[in-house]
C-alpha positions in Angstrom: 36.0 71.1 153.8 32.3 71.8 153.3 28.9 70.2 153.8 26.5 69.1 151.2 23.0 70.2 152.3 19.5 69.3 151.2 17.4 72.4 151.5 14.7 71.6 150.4 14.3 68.7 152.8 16.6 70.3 155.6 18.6 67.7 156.0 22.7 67.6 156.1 23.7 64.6 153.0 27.1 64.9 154.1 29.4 66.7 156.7 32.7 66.9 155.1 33.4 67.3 150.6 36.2 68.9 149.0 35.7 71.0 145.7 37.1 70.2 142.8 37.3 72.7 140.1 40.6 72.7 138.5 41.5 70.2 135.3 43.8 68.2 137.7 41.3 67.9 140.8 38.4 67.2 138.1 40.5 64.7 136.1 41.6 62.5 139.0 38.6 62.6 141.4 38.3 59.1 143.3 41.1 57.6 141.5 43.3 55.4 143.4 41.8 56.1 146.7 40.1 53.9 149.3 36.4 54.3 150.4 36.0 58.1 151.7 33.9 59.4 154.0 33.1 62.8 152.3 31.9 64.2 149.2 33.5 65.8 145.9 32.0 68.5 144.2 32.7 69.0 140.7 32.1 73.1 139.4 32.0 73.6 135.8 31.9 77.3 133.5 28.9 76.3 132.7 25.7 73.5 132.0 26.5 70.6 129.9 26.5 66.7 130.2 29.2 66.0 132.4 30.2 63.0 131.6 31.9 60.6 134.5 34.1 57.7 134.7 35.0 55.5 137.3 38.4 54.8 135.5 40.6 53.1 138.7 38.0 53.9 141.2 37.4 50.5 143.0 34.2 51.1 144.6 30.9 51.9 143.6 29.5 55.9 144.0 26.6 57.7 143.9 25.8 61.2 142.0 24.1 64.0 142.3 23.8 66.3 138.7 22.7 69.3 139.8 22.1 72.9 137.3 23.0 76.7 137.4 20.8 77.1 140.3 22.0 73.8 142.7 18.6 71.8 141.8 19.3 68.4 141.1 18.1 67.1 137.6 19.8 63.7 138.0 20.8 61.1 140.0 22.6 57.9 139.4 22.9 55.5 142.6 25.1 52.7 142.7 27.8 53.5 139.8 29.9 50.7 139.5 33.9 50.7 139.3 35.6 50.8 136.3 32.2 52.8 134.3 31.1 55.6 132.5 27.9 57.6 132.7 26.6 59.8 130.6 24.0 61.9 132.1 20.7 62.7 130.2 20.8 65.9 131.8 22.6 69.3 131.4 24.2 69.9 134.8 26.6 72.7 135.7 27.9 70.4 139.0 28.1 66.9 139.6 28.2 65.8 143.6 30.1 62.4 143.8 28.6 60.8 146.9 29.6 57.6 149.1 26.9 55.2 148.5 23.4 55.1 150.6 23.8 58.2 151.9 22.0 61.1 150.3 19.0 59.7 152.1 15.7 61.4 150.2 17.3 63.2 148.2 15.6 63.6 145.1 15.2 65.4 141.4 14.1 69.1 142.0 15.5 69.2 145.4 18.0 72.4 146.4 21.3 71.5 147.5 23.8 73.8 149.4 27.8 73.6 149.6 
């Protein structure tokens, strides 16, 4: 496991995620788990609205939409169970978060993992 880093603001957002990069990992996420205490980050082939759902995820997230170069170009706090967002944004990751803490993070900030 990995940390999610702000580097723009030098600040760790979280100490421990897991990457999640094949169709299975990507598909089933948060589902049927309780209330973690790391990250996931989702890697795709390329940038593209990544759509999310919160299809048997029982607690509310936040995320981080983030481009080819790890600049965040969305965020979405407080995504409620049993949802879908669709992102404005063309991102090439998506950072599901626990909520409250990615702190000051913000759109055009660096992120490292």
């Amino acid at each position: 496991m990995a940390s999610i880093k702000n580097k723009t603001k030098k600040f760790v957002i979280i100490g421990k995620a897991r990457k999640c990069t094949s169709i299975w990992s990507k598909g089933t996420g948060l589902m049927l788990r309780k209330k973690p205490d790391y990250g996931l980050v989702f890697t795709f082939r390329k940038e593209q609205r990544n759509a999310i759902t919160m299809f048997m995820v029982f607690f509310p997230i936040d995320l981080l939409f983030l481009d080819k170069n790890k600049r965040v170009v969305e965020i979405k706090k407080g995504l409620k169970p049993f949802r879908d967002y669709y992102p404005k944004a063309k991102s090439m990751y998506v950072i599901e978060l626990p909520v409250g803490v990615m702190g000051k993070t913000g759109v055009g900030d660096k992120i490292s993992f």
